[in-house]
Structure formats: C-alpha cells, structure tokens
VMD Tcl script that draws the C-alpha trace (Angstrom):
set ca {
  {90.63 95.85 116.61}
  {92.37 99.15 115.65}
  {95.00 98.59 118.23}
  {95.63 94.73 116.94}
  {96.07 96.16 113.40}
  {98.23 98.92 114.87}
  {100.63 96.02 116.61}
  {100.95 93.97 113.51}
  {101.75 96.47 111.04}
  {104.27 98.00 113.34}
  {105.27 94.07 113.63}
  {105.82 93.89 109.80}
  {107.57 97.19 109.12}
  {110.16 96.25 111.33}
  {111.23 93.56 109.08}
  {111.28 95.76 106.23}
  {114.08 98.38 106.98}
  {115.10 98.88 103.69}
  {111.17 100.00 103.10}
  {111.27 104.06 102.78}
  {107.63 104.12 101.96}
  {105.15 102.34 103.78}
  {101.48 102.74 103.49}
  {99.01 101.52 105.46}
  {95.58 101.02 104.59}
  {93.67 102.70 107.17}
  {90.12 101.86 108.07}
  {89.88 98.49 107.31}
  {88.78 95.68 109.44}
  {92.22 93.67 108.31}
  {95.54 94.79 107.77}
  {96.60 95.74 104.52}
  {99.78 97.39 104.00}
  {101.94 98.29 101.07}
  {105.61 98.88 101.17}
  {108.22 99.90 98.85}
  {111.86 101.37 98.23}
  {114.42 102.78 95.90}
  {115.83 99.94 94.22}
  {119.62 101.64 92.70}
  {119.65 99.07 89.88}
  {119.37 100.94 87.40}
  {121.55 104.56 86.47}
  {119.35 105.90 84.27}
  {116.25 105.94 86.34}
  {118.02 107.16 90.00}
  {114.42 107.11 91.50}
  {112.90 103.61 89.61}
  {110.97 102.27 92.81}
  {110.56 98.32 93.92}
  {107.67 96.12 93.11}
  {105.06 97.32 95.80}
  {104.58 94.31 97.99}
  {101.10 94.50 99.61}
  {100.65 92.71 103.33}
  {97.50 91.56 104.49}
  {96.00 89.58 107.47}
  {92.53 88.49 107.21}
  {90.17 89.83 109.41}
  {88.89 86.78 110.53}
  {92.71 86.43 111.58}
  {92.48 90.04 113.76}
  {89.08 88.78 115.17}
  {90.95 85.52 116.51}
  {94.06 87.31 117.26}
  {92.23 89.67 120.02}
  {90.46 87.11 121.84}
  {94.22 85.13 122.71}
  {96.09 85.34 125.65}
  {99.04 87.13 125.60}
  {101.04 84.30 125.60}
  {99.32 83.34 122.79}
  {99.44 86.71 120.69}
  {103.08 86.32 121.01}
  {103.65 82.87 119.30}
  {101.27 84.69 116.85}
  {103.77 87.48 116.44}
  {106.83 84.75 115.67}
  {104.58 82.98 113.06}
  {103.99 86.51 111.15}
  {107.55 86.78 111.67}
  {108.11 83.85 110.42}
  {106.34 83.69 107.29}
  {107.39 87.10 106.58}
  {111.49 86.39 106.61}
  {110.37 83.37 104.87}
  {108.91 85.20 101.97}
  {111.52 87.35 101.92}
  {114.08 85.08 100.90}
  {112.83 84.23 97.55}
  {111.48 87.91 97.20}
  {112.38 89.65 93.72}
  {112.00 93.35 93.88}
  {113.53 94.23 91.13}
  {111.18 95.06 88.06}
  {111.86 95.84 84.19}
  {108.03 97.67 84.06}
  {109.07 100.89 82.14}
  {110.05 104.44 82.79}
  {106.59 106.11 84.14}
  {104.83 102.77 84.01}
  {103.37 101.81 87.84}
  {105.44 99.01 89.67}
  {103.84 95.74 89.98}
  {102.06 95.15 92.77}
  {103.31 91.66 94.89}
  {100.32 90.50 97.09}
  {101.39 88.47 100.30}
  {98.19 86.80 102.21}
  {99.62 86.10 105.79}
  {98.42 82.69 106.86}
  {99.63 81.99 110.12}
}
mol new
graphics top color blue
foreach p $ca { graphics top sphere $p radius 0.5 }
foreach p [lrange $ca 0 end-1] q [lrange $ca 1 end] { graphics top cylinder $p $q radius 0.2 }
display resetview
C-alpha cells in the first residue's frame, strides 16, 4: 500500500509547483498530504504563508487502487488529475487570518 500512497502523492505534488512546502502524512493507511506556499500579497508580512490545502484519498480508494490493472491505475491517475486541476481553478489561497495566527486549513476529499 506504501508504494500506492508513494505514487499518488508524487502524482499530486506535481500539480502543485508553486507548493514550497509539502508534507506528507506518513504512516497512514490513506494519503493525506498538506501543501502550502509563500503567497507575496501582502508587503508587510514578506513570509505570510497560503491557506494549507490538505489532500486525501480514502483508504478504501488505495485498497481498490492496488488490486487494478495497470491500465486501469492509469485512468485512475487522469481522474486524480482531473479533479485536482479542477479544484484548482476556483482555489482561493489567499487568507486575511492575522499576523502569527495559523493559516486555515482547506480540506480536499479526492473522489475519483
């Protein structure tokens, strides 16, 4: 299962390049990832930070995805995709949560 979790989290960082701090959860029987970045909005706060959008697939998901055929696990891999660049249109990460306050933390349940 390890190596499945591996695959899609290495799947879903690479559609977050502007993510300079990526953290996954390890030791989990599902993925769960959180990612964040520098967001240069505002002057006075040079190092304010993103919401924290948190990733997860189920692991009933990971169970199902191991058993596929390859063929398979790939049209899995374009549905993450998918839903991922879909998300990530109407994504905000841009937060008014004060100076030393934590960001807010955006959950995304991948449903594929």
């Amino acid at each position: 299962m390890k190596s499945s979790v591996r695959h899609l989290s290495n799947l879903i960082m690479s559609l977050f390049p502007e993510a300079d701090k990526v953290e996954p959860k390890p030791n989990l029987d599902y993925l769960c990832m959180d990612m964040t970045w520098k967001t240069n909005d505002d002057p006075q706060r040079k190092s304010k930070r993103s919401k924290t959008f948190r990733i997860t697939i189920s692991q009933e998901q990971i169970e199902d995805y191991e058993l596929l055929p390859q063929r398979a696990k790939d049209e899995f891999d374009e549905k993450v995709t998918h839903f991922i660049q879909n998300k990530k249109t109407s994504m905000e990460p841009i937060h008014n949560n004060p100076y030393g306050a934590s960001a807010p933390i955006e959950e995304w349940h991948v449903v594929v």
